[in-house]
N, C-alpha and C positions, 0 to 999 in steps of 0.2 A: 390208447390206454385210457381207461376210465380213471374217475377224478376216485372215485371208491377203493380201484386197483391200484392206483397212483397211493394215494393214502395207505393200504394196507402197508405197499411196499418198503413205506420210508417205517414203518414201525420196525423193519427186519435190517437187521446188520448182517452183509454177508463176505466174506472170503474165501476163495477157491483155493486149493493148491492142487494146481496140476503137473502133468508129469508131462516133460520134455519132447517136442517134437518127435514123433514116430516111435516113442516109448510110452508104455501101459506102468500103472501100479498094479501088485497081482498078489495074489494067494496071502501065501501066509507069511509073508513079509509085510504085507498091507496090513495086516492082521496086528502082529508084532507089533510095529510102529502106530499104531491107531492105541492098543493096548498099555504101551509106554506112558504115553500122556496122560494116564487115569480114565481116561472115556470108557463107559463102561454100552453093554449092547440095552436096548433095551424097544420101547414101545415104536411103533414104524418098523420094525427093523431096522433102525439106525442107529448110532451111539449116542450117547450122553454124557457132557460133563454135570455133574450133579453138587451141589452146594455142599458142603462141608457141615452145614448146620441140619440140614432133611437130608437125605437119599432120595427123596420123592421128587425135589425140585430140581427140574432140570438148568442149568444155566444158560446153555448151547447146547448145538447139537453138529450131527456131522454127517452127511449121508454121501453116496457116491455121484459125483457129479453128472455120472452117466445113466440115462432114465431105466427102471422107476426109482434110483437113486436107493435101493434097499440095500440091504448088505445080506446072504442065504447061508448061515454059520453051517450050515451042513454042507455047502457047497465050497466052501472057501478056497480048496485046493484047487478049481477051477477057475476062478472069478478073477477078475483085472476088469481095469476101469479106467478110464484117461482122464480123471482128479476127483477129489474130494472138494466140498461143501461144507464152511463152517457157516451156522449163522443163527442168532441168536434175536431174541423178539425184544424191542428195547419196553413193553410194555410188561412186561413180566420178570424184570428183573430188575434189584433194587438198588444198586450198587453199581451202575453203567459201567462208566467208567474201568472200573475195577475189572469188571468181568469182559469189558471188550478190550485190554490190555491180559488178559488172561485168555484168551480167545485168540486171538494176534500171536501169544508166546505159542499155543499150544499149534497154530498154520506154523511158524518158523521150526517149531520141533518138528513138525511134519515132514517140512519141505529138505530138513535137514536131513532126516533118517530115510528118506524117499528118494533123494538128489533131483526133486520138483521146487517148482516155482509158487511164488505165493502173487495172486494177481487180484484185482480187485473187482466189485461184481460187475463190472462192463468187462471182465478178463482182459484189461491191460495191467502188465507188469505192476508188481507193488514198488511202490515210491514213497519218500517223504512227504510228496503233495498230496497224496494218496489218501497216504497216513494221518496226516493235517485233517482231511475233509473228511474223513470217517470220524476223527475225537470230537470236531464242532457238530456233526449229526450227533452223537451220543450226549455230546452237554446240551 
């Protein structure tokens, strides 16, 4: 990895929630549950949790873990994916903290309404340590 690629990467905070060995997320449950959270669809074809003060500004975002990672709202009744992508750019948001505890709640609603796992961006299991080393990257 390049020192550039390296660099961009620590800009971006990411969380998976994936779905259970030899289980998919699919349709319109995936749907449902992404649309719970407030994420609304938007530019990429991906979702967006959007700021409270703009609609324009995205906080996070969330795509399918599975490449090209799009979401095909026309296609939805077919579509499954073996997890979701949250992750949020720490240069574009002003509030860190805040928003990557709000990012975090909204993987745990995921994982919850989905009966997936919330794991970290090396996709090992999320933990306290985990969790620890994600707030000192944000501060």
């Amino acid at each position: 990895m390049t020192s550039k690629t390296n660099h961009i990467a620590q800009d971006f905070i990411i969380i998976h929630v994936m779905a259970k060995p030899g289980k998919h997320f699919a349709s319109y449950d995936l749907l449902q549950a992404i649309s719970a959270t407030g994420m609304q669809f938007g530019a990429m074809n991906i979702f967006h949790y959007y700021s409270a003060e703009s609609d324009k500004k995205s906080l996070f975002s969330l795509a399918s873990a599975t490449e090209p990672g799009e979401f095909d709202l026309d296609r939805m009744g077919n579509f499954s994916c073996a997890g979701l992508t949250l992750f949020m750019n720490l240069l574009q948001v002003q509030n860190k903290e805040e928003v990557f505890l709000l990012m975090l709640r909204t993987a745990e609603q995921l994982a919850e309404d989905l009966q997936g796992e919330i794991r970290a961006e090396n996709r090992v299991l999320w933990n306290e340590e985990a969790q620890q080393q994600y707030q000192e990257r944000v501060r």
